[in-house]
N, C-alpha and C positions, 0 to 999 in steps of 0.2 A: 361333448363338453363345451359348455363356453365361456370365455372370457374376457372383463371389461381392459382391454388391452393399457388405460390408463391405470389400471390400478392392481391387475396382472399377467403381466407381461412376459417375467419369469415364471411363472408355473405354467403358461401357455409353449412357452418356449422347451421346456423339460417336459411336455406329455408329448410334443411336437418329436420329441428326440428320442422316448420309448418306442412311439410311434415309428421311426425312420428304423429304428434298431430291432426292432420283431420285425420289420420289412411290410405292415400293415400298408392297406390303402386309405390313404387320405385325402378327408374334404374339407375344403377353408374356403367359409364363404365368408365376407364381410357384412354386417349387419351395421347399417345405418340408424341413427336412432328416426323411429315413426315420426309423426307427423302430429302435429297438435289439434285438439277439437277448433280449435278457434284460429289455427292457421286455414282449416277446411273448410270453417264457415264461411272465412274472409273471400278464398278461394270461390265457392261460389255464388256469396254477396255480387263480386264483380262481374263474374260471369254473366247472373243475371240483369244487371244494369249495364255491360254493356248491351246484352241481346236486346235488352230496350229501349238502346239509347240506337242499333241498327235493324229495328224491328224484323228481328228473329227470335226464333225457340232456343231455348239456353241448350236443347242436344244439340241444334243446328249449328248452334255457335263453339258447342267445343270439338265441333266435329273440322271445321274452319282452322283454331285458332292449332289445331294438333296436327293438322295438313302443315300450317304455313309454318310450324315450330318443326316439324321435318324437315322441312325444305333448309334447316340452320342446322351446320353439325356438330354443336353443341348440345341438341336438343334431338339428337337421332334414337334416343332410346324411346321416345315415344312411340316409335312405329314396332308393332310385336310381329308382324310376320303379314305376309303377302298371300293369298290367298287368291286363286283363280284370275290373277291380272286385281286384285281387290285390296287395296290397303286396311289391312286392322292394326286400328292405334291400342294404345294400353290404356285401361282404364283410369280415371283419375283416383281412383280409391286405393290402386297400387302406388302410387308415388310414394317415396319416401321426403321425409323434413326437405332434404337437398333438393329433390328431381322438384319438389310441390315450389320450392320458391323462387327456382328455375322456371316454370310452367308460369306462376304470378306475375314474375316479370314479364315474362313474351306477353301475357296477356294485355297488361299493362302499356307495355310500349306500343304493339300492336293497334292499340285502341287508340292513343294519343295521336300516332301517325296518323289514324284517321278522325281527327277533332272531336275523339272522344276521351273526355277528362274521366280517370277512374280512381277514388280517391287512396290513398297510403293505406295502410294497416291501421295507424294512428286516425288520420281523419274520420277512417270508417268507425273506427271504436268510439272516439269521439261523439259520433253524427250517426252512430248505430240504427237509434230508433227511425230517426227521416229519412233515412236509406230503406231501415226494412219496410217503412211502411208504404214509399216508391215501387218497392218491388210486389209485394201487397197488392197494392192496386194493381200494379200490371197484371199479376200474375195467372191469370185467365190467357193471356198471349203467349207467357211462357211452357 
């Protein structure tokens, strides 16, 4: 069963207490709300402008930006599991709303520290078209 904990609370709380009182086994996972079409696009709008702004393949480059966001332990959920001395990160299509704008930022910051300017969510929306059509033309490199 699920529910939206802002609007019930109390019935979550009372199935929670049948549950304890039959002595059943219980799973509570917390459900974040998803991720928006157009938080994803933005996500990888920049992606690929930076990969062109450090001429790399947009894998190449989240393959980079998911290495150096493990290395911060804020951002340790990216790495899913180790493998033969082999790190495997998590894909970017599981992130949730949170982890994705978590992941925007490092991208973001990442890229400034190295004089590359990547622009807001707004600027991008803004300046949509001249961005995609930047990436457009690269996009044989990507």
């Amino acid at each position: 069963m699920k529910y939206n904990t802002e609007t019930h609370s109390l019935e979550a709380i009372k199935h929670l207490q049948r549950c304890i009182d039959k002595g059943s086994i219980v799973e509570i996972i917390e459900k974040r709300k998803s991720k928006s079409v157009s938080q994803n696009a933005y996500l990888h709008a920049i992606l690929d402008l930076a990969a062109i702004y450090f001429g790399l393949t947009s894998k190449g480059l989240k393959k980079i930006m998911k290495g150096t966001a493990y290395l911060l332990p804020e951002y340790s959920w990216v790495l899913e599991s180790v493998r033969f001395g082999v790190e495997i990160y998590r894909s970017t299509s599981t992130y949730n709303m949170y982890e994705e704008s978590l992941f925007i930022e490092h991208v973001r910051n990442f890229s400034q520290l190295h004089d590359c300017y990547l622009p807001t969510a707004n600027e991008y929306k803004q300046s949509q078209l001249e961005y995609d059509n930047e990436i457009e033309m690269q996009s044989r490199y990507l």
